[in-house]
Rosetta silent file (secondary structure, phi, psi, omega in degrees, C-alpha in Angstrom):
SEQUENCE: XXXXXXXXXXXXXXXXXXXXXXXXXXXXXXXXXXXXXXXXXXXXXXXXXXXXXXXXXXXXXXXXXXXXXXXXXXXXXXXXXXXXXXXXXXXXXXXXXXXXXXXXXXXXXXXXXXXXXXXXXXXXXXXXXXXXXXXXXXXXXXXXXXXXXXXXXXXXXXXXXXXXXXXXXXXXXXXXXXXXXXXXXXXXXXXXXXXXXXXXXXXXXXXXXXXXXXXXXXXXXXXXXXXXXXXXXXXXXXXXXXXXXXXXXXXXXXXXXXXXXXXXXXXXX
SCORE:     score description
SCORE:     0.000 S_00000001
   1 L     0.000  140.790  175.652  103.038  107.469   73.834 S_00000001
   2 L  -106.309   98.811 -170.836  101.579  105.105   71.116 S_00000001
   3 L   -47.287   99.803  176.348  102.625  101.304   71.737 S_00000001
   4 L   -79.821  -13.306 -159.777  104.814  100.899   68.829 S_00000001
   5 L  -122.523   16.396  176.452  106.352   98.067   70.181 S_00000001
   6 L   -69.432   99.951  157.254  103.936   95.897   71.781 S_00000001
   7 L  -115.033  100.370 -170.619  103.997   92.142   70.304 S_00000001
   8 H   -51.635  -73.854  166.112  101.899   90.354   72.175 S_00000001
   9 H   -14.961  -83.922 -172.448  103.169   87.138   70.364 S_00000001
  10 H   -73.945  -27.465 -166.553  106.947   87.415   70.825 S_00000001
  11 H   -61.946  -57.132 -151.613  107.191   89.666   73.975 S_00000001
  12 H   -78.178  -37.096  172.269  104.581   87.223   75.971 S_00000001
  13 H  -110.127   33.772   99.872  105.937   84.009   74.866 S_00000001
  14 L   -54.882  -14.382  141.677  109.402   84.830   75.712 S_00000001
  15 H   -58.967  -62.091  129.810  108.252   85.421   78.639 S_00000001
  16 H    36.156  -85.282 -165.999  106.754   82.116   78.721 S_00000001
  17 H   -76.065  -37.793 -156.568  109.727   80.214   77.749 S_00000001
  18 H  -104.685   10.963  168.231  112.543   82.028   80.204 S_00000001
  19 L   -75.840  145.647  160.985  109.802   82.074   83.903 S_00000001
  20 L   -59.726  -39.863  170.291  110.462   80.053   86.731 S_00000001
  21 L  -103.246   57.305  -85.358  107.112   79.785   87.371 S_00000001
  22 H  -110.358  -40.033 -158.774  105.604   78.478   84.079 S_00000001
  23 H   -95.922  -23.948  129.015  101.981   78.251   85.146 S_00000001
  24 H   -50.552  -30.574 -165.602  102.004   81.969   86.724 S_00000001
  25 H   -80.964  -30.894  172.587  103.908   83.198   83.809 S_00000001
  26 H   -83.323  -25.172 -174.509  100.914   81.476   81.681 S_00000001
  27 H   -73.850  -29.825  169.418   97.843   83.023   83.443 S_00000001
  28 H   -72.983   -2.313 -174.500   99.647   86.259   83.204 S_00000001
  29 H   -88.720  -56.271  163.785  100.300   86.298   79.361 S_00000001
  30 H    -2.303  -64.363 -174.742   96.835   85.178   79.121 S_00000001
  31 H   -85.165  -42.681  165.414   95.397   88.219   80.616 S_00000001
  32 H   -20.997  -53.519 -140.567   98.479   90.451   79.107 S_00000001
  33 H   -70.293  -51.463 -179.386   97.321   89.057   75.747 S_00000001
  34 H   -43.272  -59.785 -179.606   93.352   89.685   76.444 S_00000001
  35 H   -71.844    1.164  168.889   93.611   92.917   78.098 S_00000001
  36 H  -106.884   -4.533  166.772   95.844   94.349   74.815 S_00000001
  37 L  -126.292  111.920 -148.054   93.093   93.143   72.401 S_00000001
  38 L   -24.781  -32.089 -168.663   89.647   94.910   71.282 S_00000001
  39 L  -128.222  147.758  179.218   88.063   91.978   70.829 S_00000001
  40 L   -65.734  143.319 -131.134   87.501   88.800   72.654 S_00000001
  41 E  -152.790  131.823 -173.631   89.550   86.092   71.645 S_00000001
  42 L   -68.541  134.878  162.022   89.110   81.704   71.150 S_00000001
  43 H   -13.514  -45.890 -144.980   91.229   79.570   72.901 S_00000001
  44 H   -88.565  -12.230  177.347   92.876   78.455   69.339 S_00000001
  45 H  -103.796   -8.044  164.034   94.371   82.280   68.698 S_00000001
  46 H   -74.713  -49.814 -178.290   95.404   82.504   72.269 S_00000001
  47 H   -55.451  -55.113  178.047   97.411   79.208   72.549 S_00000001
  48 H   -65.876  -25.884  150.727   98.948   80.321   69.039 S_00000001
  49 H   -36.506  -47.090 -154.072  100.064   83.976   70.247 S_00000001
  50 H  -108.083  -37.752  172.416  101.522   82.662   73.410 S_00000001
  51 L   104.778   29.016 -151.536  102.997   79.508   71.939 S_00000001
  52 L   -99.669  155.078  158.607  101.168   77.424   74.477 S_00000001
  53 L   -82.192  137.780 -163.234   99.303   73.967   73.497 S_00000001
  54 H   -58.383  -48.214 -164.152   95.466   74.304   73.591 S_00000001
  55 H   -76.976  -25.010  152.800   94.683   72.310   76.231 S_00000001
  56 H   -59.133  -42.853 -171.812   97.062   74.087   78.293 S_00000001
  57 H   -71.739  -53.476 -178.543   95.888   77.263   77.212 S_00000001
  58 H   -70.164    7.593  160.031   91.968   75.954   77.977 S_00000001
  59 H   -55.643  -66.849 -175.550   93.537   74.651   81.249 S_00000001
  60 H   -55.404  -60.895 -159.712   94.548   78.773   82.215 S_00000001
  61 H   -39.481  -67.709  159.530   91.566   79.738   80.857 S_00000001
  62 H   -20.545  -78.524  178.278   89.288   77.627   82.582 S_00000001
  63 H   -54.421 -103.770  -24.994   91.088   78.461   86.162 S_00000001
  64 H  -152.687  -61.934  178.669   91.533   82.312   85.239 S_00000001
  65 H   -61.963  -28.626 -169.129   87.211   81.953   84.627 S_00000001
  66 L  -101.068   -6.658  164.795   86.496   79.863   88.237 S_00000001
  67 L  -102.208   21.359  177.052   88.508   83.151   89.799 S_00000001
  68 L    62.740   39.986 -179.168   86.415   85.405   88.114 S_00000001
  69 L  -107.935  -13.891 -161.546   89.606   86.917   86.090 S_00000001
  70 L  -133.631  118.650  162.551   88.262   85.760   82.879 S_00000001
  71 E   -95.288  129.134  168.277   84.990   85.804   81.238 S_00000001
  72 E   -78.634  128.540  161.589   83.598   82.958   78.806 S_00000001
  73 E   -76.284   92.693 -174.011   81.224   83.614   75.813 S_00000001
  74 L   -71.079  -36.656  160.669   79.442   80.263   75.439 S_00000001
  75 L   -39.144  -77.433 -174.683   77.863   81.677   72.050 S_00000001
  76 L   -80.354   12.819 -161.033   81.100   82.862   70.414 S_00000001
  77 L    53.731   27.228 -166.137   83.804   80.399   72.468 S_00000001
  78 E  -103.948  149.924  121.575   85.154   83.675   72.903 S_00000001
  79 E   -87.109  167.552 -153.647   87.215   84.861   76.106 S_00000001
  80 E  -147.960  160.015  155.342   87.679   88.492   77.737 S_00000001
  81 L   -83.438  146.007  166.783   89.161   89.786   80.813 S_00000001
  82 L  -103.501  153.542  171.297   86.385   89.898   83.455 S_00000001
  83 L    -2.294  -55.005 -164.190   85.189   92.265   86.532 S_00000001
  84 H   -64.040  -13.573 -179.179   87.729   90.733   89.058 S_00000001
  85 H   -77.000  -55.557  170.397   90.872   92.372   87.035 S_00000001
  86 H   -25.466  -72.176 -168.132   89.078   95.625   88.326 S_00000001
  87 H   -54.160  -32.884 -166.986   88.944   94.719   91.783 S_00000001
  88 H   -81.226  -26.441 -176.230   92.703   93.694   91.973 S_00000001
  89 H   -58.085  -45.690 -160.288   93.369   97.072   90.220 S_00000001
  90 H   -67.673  -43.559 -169.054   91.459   99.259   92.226 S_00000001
  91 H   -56.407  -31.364 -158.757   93.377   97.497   95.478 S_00000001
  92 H   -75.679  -43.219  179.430   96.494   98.256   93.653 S_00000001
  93 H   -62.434  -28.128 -175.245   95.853  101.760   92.967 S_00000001
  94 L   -75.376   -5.524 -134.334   94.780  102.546   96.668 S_00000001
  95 L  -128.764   11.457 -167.824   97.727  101.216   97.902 S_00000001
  96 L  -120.783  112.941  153.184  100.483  103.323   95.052 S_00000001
  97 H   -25.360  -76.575  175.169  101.668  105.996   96.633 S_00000001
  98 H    -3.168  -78.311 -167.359  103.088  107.179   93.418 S_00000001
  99 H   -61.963  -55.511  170.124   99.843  107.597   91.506 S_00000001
 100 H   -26.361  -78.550  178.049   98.533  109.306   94.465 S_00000001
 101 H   -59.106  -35.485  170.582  100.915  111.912   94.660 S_00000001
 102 H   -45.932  -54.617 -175.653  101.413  112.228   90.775 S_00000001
 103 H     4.924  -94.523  169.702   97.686  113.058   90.164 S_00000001
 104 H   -21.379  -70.506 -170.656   98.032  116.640   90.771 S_00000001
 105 H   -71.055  -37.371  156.269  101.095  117.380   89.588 S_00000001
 106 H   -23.403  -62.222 -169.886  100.348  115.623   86.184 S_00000001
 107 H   -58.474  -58.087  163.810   97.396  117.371   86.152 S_00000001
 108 H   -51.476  -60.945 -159.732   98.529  120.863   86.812 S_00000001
 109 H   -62.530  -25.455  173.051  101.287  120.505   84.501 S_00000001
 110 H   -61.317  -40.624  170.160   98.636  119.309   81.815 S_00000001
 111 H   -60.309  -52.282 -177.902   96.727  122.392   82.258 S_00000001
 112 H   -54.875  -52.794 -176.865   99.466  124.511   82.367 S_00000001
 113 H  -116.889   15.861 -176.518  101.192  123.649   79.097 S_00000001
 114 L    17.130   73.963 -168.802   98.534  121.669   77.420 S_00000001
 115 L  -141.830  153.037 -158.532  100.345  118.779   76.803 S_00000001
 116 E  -100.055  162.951 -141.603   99.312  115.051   77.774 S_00000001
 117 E  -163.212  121.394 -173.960  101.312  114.083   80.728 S_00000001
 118 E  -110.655  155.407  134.257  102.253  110.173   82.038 S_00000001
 119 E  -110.397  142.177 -164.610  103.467  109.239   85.384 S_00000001
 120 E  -137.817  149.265  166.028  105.180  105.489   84.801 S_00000001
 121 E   -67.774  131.555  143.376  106.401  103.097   86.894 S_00000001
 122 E  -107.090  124.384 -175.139  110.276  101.413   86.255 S_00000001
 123 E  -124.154  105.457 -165.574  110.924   98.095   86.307 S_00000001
 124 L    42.215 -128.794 -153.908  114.729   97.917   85.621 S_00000001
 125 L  -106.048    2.774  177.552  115.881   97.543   81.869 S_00000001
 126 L   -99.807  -49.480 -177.351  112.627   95.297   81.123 S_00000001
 127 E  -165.357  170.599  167.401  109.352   97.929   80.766 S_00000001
 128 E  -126.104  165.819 -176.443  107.841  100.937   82.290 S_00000001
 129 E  -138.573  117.150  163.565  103.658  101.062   83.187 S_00000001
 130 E   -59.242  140.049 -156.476  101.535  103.868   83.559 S_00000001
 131 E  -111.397  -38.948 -150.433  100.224  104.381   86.332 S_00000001
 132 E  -120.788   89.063 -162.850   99.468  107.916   85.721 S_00000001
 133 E  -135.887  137.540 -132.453   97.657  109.522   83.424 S_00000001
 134 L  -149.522   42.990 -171.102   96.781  113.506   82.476 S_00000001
 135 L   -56.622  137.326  160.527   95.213  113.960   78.434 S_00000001
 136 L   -77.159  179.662  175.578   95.325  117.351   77.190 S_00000001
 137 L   -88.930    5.902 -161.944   92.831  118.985   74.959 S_00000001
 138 L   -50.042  159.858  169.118   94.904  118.777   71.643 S_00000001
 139 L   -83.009  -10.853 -175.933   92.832  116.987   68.993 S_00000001
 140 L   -85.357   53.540  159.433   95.752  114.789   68.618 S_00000001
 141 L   -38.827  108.794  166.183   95.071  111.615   71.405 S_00000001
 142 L   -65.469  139.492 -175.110   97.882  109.480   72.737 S_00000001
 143 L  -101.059   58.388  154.328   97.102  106.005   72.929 S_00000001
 144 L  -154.097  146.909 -165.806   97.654  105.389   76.112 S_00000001
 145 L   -96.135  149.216  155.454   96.034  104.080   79.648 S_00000001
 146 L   -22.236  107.377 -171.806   96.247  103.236   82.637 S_00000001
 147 L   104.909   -2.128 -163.137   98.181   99.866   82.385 S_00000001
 148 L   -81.963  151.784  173.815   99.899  100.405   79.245 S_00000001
 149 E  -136.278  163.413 -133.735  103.221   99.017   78.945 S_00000001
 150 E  -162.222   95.732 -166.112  106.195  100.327   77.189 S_00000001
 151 L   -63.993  116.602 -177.431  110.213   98.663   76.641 S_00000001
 152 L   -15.483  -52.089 -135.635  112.261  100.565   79.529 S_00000001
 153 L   -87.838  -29.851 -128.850  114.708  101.806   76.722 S_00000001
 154 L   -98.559 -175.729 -141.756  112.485  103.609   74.202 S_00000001
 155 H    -4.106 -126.302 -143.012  111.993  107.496   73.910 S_00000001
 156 H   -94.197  -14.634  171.643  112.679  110.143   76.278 S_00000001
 157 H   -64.124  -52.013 -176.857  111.867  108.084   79.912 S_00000001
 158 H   -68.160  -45.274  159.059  114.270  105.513   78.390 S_00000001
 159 H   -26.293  -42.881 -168.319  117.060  107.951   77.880 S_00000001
 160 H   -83.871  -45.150  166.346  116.418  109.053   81.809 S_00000001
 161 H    -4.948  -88.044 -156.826  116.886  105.019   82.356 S_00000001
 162 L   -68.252  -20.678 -156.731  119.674  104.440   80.986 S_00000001
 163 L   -80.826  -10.272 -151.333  121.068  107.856   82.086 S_00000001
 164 L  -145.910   22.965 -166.587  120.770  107.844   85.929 S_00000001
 165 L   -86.754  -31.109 -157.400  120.108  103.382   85.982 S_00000001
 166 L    61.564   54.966  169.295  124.039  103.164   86.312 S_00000001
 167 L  -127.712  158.012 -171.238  124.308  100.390   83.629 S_00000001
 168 L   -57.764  173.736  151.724  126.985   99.784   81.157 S_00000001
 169 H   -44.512  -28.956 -178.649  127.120  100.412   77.226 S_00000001
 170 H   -91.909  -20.724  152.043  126.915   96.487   76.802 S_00000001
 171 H   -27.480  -72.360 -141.806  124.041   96.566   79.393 S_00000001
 172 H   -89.398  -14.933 -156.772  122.052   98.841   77.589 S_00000001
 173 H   -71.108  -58.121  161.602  122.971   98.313   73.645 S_00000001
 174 H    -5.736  -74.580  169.149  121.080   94.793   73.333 S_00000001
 175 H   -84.550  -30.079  172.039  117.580   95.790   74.271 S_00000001
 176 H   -42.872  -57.733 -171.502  118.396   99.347   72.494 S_00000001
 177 H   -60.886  -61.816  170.812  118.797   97.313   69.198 S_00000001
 178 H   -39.810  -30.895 -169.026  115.641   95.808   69.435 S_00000001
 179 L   -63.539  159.676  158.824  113.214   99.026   69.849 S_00000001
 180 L  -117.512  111.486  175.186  111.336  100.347   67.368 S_00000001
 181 L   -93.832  163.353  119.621  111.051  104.606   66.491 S_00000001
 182 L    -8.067  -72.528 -176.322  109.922  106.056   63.901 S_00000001
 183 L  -119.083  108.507  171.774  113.269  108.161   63.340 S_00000001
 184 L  -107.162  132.286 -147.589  115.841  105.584   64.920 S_00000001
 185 L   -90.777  140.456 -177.004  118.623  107.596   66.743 S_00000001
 186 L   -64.011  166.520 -164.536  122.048  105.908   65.977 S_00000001
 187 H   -70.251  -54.471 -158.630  123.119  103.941   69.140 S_00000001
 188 H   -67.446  -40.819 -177.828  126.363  106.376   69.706 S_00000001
 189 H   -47.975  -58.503 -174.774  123.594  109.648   69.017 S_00000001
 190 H   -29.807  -98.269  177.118  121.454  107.534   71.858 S_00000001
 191 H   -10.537  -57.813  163.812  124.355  107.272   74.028 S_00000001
 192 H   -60.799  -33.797  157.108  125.355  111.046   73.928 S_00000001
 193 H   -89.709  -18.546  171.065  122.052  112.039   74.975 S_00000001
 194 H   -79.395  -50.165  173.182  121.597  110.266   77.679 S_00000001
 195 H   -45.076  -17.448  169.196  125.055  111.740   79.196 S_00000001
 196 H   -58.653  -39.708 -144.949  123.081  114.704   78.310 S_00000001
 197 H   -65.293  -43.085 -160.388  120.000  113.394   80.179 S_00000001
 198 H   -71.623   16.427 -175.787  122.516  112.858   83.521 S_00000001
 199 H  -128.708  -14.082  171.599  123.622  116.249   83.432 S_00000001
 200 H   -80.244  -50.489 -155.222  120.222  118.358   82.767 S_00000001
 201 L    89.573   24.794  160.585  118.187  116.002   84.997 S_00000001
 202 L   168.425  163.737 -138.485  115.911  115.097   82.370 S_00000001
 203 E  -114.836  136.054  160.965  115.529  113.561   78.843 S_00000001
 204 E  -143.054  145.139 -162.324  114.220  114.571   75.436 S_00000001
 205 E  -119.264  137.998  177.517  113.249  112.480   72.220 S_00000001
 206 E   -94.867   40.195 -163.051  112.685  114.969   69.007 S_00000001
 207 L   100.596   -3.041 -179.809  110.825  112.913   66.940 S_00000001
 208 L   -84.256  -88.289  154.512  112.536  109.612   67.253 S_00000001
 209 L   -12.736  -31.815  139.833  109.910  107.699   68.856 S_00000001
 210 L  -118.082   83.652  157.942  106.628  109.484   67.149 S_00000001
 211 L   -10.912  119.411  160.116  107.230  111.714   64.410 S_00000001
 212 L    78.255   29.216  155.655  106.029  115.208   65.081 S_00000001
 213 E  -121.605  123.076 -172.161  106.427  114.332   68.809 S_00000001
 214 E   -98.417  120.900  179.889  108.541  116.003   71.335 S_00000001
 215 E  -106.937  119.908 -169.855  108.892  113.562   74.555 S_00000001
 216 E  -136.302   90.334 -179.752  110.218  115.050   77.635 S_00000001
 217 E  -110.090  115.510  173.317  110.938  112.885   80.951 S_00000001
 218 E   -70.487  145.032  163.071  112.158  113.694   84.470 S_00000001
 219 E   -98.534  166.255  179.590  112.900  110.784   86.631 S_00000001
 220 E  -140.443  147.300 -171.196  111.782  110.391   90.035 S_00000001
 221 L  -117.980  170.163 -171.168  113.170  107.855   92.691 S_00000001
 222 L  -116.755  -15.904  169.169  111.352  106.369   95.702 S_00000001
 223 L  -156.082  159.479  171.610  115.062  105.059   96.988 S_00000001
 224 L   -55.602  146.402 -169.036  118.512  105.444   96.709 S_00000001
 225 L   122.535 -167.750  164.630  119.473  103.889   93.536 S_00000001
 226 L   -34.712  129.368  179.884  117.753  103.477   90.319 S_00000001
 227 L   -77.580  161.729 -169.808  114.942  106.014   89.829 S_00000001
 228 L  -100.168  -21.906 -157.634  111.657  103.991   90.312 S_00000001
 229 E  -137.285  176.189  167.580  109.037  106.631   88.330 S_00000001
 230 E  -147.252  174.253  155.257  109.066  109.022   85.564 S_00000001
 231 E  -144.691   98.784 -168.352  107.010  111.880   84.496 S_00000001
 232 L   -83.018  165.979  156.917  106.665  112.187   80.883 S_00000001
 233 E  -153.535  137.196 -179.800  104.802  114.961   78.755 S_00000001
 234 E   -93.068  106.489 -171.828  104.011  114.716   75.259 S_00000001
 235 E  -117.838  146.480 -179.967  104.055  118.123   72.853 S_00000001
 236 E  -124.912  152.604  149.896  102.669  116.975   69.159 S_00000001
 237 L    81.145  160.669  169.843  102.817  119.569   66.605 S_00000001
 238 L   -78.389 -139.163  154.320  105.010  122.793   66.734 S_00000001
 239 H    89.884 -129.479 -168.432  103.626  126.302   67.524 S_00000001
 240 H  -114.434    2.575 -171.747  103.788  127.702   71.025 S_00000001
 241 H   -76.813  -42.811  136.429  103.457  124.764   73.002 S_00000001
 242 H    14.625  -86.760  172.707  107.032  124.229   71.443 S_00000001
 243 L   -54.139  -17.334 -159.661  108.083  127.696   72.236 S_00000001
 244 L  -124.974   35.902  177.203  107.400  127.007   76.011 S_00000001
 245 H   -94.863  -32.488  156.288  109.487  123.907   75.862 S_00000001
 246 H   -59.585  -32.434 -166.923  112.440  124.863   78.128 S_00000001
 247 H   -71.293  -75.732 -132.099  109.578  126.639   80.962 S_00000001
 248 H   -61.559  -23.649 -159.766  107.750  122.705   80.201 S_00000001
 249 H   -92.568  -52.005 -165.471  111.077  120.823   80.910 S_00000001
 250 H   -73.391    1.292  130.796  112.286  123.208   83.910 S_00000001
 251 H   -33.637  -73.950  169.293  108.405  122.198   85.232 S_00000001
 252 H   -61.369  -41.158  150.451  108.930  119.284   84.870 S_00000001
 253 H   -24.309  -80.278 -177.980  112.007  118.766   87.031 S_00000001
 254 H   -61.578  -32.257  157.525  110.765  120.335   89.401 S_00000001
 255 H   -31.138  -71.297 -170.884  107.515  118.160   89.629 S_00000001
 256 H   -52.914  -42.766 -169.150  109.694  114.897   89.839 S_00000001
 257 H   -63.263  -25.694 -173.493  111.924  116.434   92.515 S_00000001
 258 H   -98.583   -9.161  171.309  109.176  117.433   94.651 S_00000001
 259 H   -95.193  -14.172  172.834  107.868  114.051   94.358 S_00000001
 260 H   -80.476   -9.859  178.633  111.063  111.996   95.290 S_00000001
 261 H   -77.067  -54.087  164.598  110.853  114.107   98.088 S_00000001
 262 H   -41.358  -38.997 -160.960  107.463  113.324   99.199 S_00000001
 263 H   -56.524  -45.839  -90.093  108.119  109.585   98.120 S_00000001
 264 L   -19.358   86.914 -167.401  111.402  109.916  100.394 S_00000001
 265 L   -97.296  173.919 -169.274  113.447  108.927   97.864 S_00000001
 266 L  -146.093  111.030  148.302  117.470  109.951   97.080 S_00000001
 267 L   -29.417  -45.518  175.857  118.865  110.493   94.006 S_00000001
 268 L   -61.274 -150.971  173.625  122.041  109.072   95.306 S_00000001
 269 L    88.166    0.000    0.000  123.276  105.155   95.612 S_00000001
């Protein structure tokens, strides 16, 4: 998937404005904001992304830099995320089950139909994260990593959301209207595929979400209830990978299925 819809600027400072905790909610936009951009970035383009006042923002900074979360340039005034984001990662990673078990099956399935292959974390109707990641050899690279984040609704993972999430039409239309595709599927088209999605046991976007991308997601749960995971795969271009797109779906299924089972998660609730 290629974050079409990432704005650091409104996404981060709406969060911002609606937390509980205002001064977590700033050290995390902070690093959000850092860790989505190539280059390191001055206090005075941070505060204005995030909507923060500078001296607040070199408040965060400051602190974010004495835990070794943040690195300072004293040459350019620039900041970066630093080393210590690593460490917190790596703990994170040892400790997700998930990612563990996906590996493999990503991986296999990546081989198999040589197609790039996510496993993502769901957290409700707000985003999904990859956790999980598989590139094929296609010449064609998806731009996304570990850590990438993604709004819960959009292609074929969002379909499996909405389809198996149990939430209403007025739940889900709201944040639907906001996404951005490519090819944007009328709400009521939306809406019909996902009762498709609940009745195959997994989701497909044709082209809405990337042009001349076929998106295909299984969900997988970890409890009764909501599913908690996905497993996406990504076919670009036509040709035979295409042709092998029913084997690639009916694959896929079965991947997620063998992983709520491991997880021991239930479809039901």
């Amino acid at each position: 998937m290629i974050d079409r819809n990432s704005r650091p600027d409104r996404e981060l400072a709406d969060t911002l404005k609606s937390s509980k905790v205002p001064a977590i909610a700033r050290a995390a936009a902070v690093m959000r904001l850092l860790g989505k951009s190539e280059t390191p970035l001055g206090v005075q383009v941070i505060a204005r992304e995030l909507g923060l006042v500078p001296s607040t923002c070199l408040y965060v900074l400051r602190a974010l830099a004495e835990e070794e979360l943040v690195a300072f340039d004293p040459d350019t005034k620039r900041y970066s995320l630093e080393a210590g984001v690593l460490t917190l990662a790596r703990q994170w990673l040892r400790r997700s089950q998930f990612a563990d078990l996906a590996q493999p099956v990503i991986d296999r399935l990546c081989r198999t139909f040589d197609v790039t292959m996510l496993g993502v974390q769901i957290f409700g109707l707000d985003h999904m994260v990859v956790v999980a990641l598989s590139q094929s050899g296609q010449n064609f690279q998806l731009s996304a990593q570990i850590g990438s984040r993604f709004p819960a609704l959009i292609s074929a993972t969002g379909r499996c959301i909405a389809a198996f999430g149990g939430y209403s039409e007025s739940e889900l239309e709201p944040p639907f209207r906001a996404l951005r595709w490519d090819e944007p599927p009328a709400f009521e088209q939306w809406m019909a595929e996902v009762v498709e999605a609940r009745t195959k046991g997994f989701a497909v976007d044709d082209g809405n979400y990337i042009a001349g991308a076929t998106v295909v997601s299984a969900p997988v749960w970890k409890a009764p209830g909501k599913p908690s995971h996905a497993l996406v795969a990504t076919v670009i271009g036509g040709g035979s990978r295409r042709e092998r797109l029913g084997e690639l779906s009916e694959a896929l299924v079965e991947g997620a299925q063998t992983l709520t089972l491991q997880l021991g998660g239930d479809r039901s609730g």
